[in-house]
Biotite code that builds the C-alpha atoms (Angstrom):
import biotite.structure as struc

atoms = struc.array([
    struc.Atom([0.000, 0.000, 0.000], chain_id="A", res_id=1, res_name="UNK", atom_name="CA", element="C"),
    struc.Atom([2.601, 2.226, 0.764], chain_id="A", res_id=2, res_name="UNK", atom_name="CA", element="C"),
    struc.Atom([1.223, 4.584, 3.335], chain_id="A", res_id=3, res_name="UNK", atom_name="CA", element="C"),
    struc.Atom([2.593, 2.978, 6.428], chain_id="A", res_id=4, res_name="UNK", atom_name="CA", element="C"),
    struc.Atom([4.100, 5.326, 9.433], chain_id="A", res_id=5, res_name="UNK", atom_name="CA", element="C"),
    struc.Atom([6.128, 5.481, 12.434], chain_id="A", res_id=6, res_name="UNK", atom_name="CA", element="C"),
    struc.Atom([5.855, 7.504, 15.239], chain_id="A", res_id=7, res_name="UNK", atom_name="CA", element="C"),
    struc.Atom([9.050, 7.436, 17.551], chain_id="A", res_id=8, res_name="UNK", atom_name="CA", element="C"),
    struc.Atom([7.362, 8.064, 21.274], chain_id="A", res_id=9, res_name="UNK", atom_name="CA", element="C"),
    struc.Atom([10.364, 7.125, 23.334], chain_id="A", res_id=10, res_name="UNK", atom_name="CA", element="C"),
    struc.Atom([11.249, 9.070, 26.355], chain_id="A", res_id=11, res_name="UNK", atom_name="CA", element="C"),
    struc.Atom([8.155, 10.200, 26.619], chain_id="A", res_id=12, res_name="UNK", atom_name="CA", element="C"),
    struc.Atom([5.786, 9.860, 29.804], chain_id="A", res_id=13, res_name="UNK", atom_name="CA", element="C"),
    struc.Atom([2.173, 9.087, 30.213], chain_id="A", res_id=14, res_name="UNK", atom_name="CA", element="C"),
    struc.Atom([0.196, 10.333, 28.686], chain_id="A", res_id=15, res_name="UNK", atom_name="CA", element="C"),
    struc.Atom([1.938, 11.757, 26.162], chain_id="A", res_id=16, res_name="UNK", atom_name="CA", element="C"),
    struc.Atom([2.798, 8.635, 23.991], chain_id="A", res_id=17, res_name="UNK", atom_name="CA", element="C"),
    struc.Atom([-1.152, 7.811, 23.869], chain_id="A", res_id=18, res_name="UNK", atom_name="CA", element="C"),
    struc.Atom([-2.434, 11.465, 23.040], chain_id="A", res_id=19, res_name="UNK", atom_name="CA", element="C"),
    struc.Atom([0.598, 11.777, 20.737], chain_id="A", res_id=20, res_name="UNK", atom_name="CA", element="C"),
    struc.Atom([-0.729, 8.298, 18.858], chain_id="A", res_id=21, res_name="UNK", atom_name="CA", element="C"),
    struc.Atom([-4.042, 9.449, 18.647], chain_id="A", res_id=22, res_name="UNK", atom_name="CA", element="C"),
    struc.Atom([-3.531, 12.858, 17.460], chain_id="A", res_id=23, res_name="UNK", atom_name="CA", element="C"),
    struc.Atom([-1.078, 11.294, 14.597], chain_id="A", res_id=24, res_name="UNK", atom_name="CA", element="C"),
    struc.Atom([-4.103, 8.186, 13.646], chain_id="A", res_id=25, res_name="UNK", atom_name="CA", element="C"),
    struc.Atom([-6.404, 11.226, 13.183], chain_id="A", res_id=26, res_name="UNK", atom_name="CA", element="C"),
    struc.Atom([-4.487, 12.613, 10.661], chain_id="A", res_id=27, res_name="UNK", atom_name="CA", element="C"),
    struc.Atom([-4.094, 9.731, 8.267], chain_id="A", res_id=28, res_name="UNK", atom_name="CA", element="C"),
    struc.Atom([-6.164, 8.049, 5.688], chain_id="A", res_id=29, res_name="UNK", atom_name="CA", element="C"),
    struc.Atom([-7.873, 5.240, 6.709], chain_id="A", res_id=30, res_name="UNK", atom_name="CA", element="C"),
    struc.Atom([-6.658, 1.881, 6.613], chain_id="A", res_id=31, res_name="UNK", atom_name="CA", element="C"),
    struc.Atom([-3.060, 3.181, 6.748], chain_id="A", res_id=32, res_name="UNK", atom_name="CA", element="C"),
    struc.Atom([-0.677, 1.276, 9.007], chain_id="A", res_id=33, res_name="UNK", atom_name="CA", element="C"),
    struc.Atom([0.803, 3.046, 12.138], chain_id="A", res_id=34, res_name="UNK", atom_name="CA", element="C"),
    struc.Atom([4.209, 1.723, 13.996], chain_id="A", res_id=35, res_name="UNK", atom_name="CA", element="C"),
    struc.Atom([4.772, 3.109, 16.792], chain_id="A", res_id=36, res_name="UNK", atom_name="CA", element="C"),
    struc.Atom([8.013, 3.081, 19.317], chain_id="A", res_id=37, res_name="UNK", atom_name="CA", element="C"),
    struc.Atom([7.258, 3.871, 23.238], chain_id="A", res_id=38, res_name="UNK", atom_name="CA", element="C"),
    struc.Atom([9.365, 3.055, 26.187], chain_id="A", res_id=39, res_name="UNK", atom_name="CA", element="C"),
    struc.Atom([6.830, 4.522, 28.928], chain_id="A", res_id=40, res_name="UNK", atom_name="CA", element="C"),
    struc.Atom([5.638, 1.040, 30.943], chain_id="A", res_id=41, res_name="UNK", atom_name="CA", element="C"),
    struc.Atom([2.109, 2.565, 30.946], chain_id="A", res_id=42, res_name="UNK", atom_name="CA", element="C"),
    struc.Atom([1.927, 2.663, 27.225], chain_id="A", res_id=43, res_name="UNK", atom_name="CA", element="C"),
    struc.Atom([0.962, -1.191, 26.594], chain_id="A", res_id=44, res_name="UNK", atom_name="CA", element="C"),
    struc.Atom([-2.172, -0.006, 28.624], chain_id="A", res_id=45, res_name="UNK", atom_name="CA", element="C"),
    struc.Atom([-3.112, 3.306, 27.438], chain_id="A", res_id=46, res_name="UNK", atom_name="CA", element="C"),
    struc.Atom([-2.229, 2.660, 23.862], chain_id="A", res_id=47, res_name="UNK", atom_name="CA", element="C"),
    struc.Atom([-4.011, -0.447, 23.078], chain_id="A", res_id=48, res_name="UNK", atom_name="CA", element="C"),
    struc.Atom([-7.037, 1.055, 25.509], chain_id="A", res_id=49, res_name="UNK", atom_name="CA", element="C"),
    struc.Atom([-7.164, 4.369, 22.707], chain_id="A", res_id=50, res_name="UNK", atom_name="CA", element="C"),
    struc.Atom([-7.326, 3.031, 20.408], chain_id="A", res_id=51, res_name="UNK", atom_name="CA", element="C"),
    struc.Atom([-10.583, 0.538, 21.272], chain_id="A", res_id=52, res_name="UNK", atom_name="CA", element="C"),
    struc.Atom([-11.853, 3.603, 22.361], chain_id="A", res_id=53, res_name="UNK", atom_name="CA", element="C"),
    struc.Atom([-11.370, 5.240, 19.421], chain_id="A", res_id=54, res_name="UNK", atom_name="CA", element="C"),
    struc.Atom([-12.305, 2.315, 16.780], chain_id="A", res_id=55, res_name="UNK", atom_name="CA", element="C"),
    struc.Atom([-8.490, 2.099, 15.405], chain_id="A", res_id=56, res_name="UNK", atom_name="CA", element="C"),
    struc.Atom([-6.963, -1.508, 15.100], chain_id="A", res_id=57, res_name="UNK", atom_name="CA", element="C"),
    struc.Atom([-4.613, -3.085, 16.883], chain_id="A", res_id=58, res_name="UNK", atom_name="CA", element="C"),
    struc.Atom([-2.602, -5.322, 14.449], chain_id="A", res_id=59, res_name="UNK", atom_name="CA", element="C"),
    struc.Atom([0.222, -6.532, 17.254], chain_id="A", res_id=60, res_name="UNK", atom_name="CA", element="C"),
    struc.Atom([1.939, -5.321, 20.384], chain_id="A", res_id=61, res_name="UNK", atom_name="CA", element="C"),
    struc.Atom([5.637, -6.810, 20.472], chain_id="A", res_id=62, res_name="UNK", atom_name="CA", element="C"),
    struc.Atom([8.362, -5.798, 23.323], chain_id="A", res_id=63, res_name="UNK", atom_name="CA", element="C"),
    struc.Atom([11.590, -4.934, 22.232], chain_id="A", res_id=64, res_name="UNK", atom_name="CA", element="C"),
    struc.Atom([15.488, -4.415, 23.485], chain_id="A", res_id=65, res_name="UNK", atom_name="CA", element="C"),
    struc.Atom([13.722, -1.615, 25.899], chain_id="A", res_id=66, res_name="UNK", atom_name="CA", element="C"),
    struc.Atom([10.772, -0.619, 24.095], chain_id="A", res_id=67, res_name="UNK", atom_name="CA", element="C"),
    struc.Atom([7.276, -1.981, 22.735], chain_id="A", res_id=68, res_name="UNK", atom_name="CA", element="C"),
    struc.Atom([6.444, -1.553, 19.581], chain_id="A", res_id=69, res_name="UNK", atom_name="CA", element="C"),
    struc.Atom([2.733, -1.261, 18.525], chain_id="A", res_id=70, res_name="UNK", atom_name="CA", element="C"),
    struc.Atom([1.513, -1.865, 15.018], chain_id="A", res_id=71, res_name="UNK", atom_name="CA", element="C"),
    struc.Atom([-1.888, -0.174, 14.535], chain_id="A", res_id=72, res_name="UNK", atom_name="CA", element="C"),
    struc.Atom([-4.204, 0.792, 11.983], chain_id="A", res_id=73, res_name="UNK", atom_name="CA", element="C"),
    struc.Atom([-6.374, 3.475, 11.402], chain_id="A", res_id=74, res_name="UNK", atom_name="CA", element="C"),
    struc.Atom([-9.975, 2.835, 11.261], chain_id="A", res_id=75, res_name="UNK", atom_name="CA", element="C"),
    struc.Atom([-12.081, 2.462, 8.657], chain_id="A", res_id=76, res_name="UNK", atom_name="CA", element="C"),
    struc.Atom([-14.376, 5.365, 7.380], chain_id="A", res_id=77, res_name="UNK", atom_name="CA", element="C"),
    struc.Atom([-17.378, 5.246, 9.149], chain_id="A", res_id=78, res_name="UNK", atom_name="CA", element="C"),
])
């Protein structure tokens, strides 16, 4: 498809990486795939829960050297 994206939220704090996530899903076309990088322990919570709140997919939650990485997709058009 070509219109996947990466957000780099490392070093940030809650709740930053979960607003920052959902302000950056808002602003792409649905459908398109969202990787995002966050080291904050409270972001395999608050991620995942925003976006069920907010309809967007969660395609796979993975911890890394440090890190999880979330692969998420923006929803569908309504």
């Amino acid at each position: 498809m070509g219109m996947d994206e990466a957000l780099d939220l490392r070093g940030l704090k809650c709740p930053l990486p979960a607003l920052l996530a959902k302000k950056k899903l808002t602003q792409l076309p649905p459908g398109t795939v969202l990787t995002v990088w966050c080291d904050d322990p409270m972001g395999v919570v608050d991620i995942p829960h925003m976006c069920h709140g907010e309809g967007h997919a969660v395609e796979s939650v993975a911890s890394r050297d440090g890190f999880s990485e979330f692969v998420l997709r923006v929803k569908p058009v309504a």
